[in-house]
BALOBA-1460 file (C-alpha; in Angstrom, 3 decimals):
// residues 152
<rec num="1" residu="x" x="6.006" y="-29.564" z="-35.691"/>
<rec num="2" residu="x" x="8.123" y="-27.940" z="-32.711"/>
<rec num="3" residu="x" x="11.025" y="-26.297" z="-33.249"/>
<rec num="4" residu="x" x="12.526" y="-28.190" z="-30.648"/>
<rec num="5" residu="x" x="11.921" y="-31.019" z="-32.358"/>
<rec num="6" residu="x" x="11.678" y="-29.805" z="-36.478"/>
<rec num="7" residu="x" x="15.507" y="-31.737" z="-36.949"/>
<rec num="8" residu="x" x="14.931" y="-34.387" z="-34.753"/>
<rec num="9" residu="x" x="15.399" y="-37.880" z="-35.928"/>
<rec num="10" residu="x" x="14.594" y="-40.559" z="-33.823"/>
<rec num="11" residu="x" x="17.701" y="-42.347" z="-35.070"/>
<rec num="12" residu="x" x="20.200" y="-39.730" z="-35.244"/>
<rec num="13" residu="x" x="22.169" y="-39.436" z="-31.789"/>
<rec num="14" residu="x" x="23.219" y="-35.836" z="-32.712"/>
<rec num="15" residu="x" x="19.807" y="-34.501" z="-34.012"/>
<rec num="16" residu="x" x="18.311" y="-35.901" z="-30.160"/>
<rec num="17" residu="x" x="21.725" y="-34.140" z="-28.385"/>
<rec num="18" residu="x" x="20.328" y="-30.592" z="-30.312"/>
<rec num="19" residu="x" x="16.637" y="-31.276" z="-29.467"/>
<rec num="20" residu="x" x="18.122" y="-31.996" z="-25.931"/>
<rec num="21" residu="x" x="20.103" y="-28.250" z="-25.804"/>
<rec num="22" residu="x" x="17.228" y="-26.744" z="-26.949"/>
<rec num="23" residu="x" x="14.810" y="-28.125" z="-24.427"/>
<rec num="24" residu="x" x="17.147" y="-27.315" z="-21.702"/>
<rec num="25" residu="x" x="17.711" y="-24.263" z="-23.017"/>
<rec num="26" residu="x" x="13.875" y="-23.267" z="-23.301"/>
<rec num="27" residu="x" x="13.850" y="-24.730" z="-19.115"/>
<rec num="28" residu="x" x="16.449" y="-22.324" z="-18.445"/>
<rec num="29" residu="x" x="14.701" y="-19.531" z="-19.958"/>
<rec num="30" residu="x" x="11.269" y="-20.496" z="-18.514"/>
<rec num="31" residu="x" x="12.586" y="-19.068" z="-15.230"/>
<rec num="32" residu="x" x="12.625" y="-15.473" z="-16.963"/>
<rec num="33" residu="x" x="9.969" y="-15.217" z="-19.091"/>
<rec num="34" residu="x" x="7.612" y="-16.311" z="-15.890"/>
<rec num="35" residu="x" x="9.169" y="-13.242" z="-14.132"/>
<rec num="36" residu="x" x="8.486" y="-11.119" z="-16.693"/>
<rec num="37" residu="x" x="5.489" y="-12.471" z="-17.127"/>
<rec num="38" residu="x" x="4.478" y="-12.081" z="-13.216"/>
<rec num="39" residu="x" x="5.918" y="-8.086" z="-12.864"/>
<rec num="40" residu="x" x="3.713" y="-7.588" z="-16.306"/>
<rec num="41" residu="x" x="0.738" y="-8.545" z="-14.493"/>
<rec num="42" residu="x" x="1.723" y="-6.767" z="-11.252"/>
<rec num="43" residu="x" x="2.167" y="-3.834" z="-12.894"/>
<rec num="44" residu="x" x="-1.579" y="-3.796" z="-14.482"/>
<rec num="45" residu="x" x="-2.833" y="-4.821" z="-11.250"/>
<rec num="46" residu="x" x="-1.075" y="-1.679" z="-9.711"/>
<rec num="47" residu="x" x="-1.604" y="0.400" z="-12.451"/>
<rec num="48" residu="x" x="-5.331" y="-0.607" z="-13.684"/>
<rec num="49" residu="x" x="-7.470" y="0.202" z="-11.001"/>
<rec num="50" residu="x" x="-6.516" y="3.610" z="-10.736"/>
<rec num="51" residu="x" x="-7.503" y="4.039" z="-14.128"/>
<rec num="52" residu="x" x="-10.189" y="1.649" z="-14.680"/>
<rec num="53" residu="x" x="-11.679" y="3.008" z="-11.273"/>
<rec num="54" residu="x" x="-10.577" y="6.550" z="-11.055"/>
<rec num="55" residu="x" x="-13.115" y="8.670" z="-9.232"/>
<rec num="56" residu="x" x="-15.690" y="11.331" z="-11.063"/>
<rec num="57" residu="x" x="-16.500" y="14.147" z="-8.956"/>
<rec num="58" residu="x" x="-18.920" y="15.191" z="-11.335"/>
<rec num="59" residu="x" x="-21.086" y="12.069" z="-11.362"/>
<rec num="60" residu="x" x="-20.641" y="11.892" z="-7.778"/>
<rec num="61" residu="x" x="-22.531" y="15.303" z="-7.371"/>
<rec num="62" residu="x" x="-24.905" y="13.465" z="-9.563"/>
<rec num="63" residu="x" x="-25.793" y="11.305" z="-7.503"/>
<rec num="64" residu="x" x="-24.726" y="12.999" z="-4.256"/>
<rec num="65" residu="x" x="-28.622" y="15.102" z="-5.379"/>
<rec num="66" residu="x" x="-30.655" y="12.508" z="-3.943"/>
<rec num="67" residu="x" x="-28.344" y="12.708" z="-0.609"/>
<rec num="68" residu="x" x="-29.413" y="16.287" z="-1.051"/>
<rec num="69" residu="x" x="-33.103" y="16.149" z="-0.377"/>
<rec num="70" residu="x" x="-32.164" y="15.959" z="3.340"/>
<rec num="71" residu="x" x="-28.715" y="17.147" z="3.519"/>
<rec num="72" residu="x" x="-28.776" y="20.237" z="3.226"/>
<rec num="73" residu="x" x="-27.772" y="23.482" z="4.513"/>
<rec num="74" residu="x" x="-30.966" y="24.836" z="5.551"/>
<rec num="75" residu="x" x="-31.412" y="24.935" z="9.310"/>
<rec num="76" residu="x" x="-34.810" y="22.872" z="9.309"/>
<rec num="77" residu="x" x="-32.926" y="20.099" z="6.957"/>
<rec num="78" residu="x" x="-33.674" y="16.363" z="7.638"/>
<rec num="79" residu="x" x="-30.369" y="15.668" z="7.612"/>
<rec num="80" residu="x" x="-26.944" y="17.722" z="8.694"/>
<rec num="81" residu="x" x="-24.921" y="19.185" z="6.258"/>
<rec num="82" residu="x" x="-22.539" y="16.967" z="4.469"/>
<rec num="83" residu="x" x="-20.224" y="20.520" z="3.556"/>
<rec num="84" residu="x" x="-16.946" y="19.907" z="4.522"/>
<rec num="85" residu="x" x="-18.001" y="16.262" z="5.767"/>
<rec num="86" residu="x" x="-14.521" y="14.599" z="4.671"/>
<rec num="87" residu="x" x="-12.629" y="14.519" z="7.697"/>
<rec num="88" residu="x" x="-14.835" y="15.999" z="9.626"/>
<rec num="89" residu="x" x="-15.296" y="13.921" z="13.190"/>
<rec num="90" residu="x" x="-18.965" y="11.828" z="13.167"/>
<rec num="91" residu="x" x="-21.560" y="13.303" z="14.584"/>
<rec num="92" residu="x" x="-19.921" y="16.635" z="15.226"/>
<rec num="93" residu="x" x="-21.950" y="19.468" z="13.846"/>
<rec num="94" residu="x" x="-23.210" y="21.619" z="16.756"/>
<rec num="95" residu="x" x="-26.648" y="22.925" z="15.047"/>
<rec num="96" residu="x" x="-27.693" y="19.535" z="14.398"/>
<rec num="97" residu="x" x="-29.501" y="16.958" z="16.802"/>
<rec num="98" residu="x" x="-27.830" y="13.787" z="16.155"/>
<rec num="99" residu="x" x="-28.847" y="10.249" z="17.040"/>
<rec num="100" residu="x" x="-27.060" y="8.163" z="19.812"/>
<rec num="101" residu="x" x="-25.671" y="5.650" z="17.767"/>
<rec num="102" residu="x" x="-23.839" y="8.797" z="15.694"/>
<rec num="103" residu="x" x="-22.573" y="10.694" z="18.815"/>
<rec num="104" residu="x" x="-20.990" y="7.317" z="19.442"/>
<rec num="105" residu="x" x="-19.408" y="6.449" z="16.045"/>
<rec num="106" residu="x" x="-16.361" y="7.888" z="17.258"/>
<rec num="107" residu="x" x="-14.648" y="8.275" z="13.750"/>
<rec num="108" residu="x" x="-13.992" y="10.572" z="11.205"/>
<rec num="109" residu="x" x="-15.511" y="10.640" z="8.080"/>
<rec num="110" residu="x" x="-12.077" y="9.037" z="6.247"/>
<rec num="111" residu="x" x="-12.678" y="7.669" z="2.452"/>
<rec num="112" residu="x" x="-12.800" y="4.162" z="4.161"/>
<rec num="113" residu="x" x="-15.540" y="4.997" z="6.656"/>
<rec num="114" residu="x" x="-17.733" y="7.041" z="4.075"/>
<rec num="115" residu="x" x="-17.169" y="3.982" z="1.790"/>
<rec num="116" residu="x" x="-18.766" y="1.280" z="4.445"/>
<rec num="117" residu="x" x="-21.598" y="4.168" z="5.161"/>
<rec num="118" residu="x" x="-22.009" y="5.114" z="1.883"/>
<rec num="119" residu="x" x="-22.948" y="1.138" z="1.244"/>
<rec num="120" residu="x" x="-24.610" y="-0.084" z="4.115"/>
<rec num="121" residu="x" x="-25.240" y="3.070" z="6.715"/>
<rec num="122" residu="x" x="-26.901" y="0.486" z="9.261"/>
<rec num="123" residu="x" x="-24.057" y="-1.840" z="9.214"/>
<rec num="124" residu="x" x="-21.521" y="1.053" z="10.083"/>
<rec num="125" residu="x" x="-23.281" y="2.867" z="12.710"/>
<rec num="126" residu="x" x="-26.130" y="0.430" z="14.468"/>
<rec num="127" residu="x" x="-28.990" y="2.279" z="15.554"/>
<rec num="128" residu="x" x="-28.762" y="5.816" z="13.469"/>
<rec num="129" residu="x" x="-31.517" y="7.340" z="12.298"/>
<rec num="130" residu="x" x="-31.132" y="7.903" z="8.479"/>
<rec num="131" residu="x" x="-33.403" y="5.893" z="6.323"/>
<rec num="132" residu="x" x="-31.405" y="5.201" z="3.038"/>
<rec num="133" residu="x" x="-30.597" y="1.456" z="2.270"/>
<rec num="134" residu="x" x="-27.322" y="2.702" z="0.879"/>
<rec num="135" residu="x" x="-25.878" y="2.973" z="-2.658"/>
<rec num="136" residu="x" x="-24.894" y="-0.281" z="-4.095"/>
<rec num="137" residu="x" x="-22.926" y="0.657" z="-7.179"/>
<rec num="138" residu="x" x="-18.937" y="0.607" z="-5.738"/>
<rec num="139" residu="x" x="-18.533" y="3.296" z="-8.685"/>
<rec num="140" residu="x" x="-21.455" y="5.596" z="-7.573"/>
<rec num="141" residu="x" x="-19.449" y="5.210" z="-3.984"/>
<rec num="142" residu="x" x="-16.220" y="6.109" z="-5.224"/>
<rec num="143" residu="x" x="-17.753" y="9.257" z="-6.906"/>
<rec num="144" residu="x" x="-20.060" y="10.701" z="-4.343"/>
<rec num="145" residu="x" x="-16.535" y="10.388" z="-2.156"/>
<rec num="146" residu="x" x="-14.846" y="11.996" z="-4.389"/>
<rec num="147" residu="x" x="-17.134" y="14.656" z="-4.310"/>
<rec num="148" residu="x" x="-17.558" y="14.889" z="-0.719"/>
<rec num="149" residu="x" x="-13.977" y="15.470" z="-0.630"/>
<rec num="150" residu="x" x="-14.283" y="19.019" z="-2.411"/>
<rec num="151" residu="x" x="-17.767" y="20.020" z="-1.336"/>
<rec num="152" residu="x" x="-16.730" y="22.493" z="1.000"/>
């Protein structure tokens, strides 16, 4: 049984008065322990995905080699060089012959922007020329940025 309830006695006035105070007594505290309860769960919101999530620059160089086939530094590469792409302007490397759709991007390569490329490269800039599909892991994302970030 309850505890509200563990001394109640249906025909006892003074046993239903306690179960009474008690149950108000648990509604007054309700108010409380639900804002505990909500800041306890805002807090691991906050808190989690930074851990849960955090970024691996070494995976994302892992997986930044396949970007690597074309993206190199070589002068004859496919692709231009993604050194020192993070905040770098789109489209902006003079020794590299860019499509229309990239001279026209008119962003810089911000953690957002390389996050919507790095999944889709078609749906952020219409028309450009690379031919990758995109990486659909949001993890593999989140670590070829953070390597980006340092590969200067």
């Amino acid at each position: 049984m309850h505890k509200f309830f563990r001394d109640c006695e249906p025909t006892d006035p003074r046993a239903v008065a306690r179960s009474d105070d008690r149950l108000r007594e648990a509604i007054q505290q309700t108010p409380k322990l639900l804002d505990c309860f909500v800041a306890a769960l805002l807090a691991a919101m906050i808190l989690a995905p930074s851990a849960a999530f955090a970024a691996d620059a070494a995976h994302g160089k892992v997986v930044f080699e396949t970007c690597a086939a074309c993206h190199s530094d070589k002068p004859d590469a496919i692709g231009p060089s993604l050194r020192g792409v993070y905040g770098r302007k789109a489209g902006s490397l003079q020794d590299f012959r860019y499509s229309n759709a990239m001279l026209r991007a008119g962003f810089v390569w911000s953690e957002e922007n390389l996050r919507a490329y790095l999944k889709d490269p078609q749906a952020k800039v219409k028309g450009n020329r690379m031919p990758f599909a995109g990486l659909s892991n949001p993890k593999d994302i989140n670590d070829v940025i953070a390597y980006l970030k340092d590969y200067k």
